[in-house]
N, C-alpha and C positions, 0 to 999 in steps of 0.2 A: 586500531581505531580507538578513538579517545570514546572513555566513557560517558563524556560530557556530551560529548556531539552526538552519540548517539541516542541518550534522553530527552537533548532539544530536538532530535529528527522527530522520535516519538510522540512526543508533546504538539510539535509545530504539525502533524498527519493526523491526530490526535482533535488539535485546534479547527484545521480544516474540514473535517469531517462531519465536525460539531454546528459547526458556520456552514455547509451543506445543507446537513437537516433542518435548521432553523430557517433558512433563508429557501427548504426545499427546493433545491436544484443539483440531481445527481452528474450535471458538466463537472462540477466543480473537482469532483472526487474522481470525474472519469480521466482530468488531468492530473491528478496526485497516480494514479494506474499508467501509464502515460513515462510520469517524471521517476518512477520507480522501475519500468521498463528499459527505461535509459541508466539509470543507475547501474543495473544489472548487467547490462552487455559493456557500461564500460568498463566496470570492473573484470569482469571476465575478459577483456581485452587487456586488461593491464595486467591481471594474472596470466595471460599466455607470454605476455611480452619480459615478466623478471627470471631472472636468470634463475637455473636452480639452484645454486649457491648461499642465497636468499633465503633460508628458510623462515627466517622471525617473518619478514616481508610475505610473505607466500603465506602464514597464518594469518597476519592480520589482513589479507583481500581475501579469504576463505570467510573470517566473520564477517569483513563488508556485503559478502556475497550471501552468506546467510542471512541476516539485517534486512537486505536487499528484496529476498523471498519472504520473511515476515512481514515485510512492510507491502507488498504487494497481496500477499495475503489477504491480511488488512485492508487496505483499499478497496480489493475487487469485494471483499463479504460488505464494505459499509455501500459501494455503488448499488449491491442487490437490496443492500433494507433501505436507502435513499428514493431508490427507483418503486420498492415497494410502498412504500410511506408514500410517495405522490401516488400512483397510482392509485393507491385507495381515495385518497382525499379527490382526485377528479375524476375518480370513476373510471379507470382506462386500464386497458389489459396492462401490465407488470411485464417486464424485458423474461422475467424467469420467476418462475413462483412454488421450485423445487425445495425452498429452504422454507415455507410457510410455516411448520413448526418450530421453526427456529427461532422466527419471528415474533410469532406469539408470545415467548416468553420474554421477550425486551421489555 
């Protein structure tokens, strides 16, 4: 995987996440959860399907698949402080409020 692509991923998850919280609306990020989900199984479809002969091939769908988990990661922790964040602001129970310490210190 190019390291290029993988800093525009970051950035562009990164960008949206950011345009969530301002625009307060944790949908947005629940579709970044969603499009990293998919990410995920195709790659592990694509790594069931190369030959094992392939090994340069075979590492780099290991890092896309790592990548993959980071960035979903990612996602799911910004939907809980998303969902947090409004929550507070209209007074309304929080989807999960297990991470409140965490919170606090953003």
């Amino acid at each position: 995987m190019n390291q290029y692509l993988i800093i525009f991923v970051t950035l562009a998850i990164a960008g949206a996440i950011a345009f969530a919280k301002k625009v307060e609306k944790p949908l947005f990020v629940a579709v970044l959860i969603i499009l990293n989900l998919g990410l995920l199984i195709y790659h592990s479809y694509v790594l069931n399907s190369i030959p094992s002969e392939f090994a340069d091939a075979i590492s780099d769908i290991y890092l896309c698949i790592a990548m993959d988990f980071l960035w979903l990661l990612i996602s799911f922790l910004a939907y809980l402080w998303i969902d947090d964040v409004t929550a507070r602001k209209f007074n309304r129970k929080s989807y999960d409020n297990s991470l409140s310490w965490f919170w606090e210190k953003l």
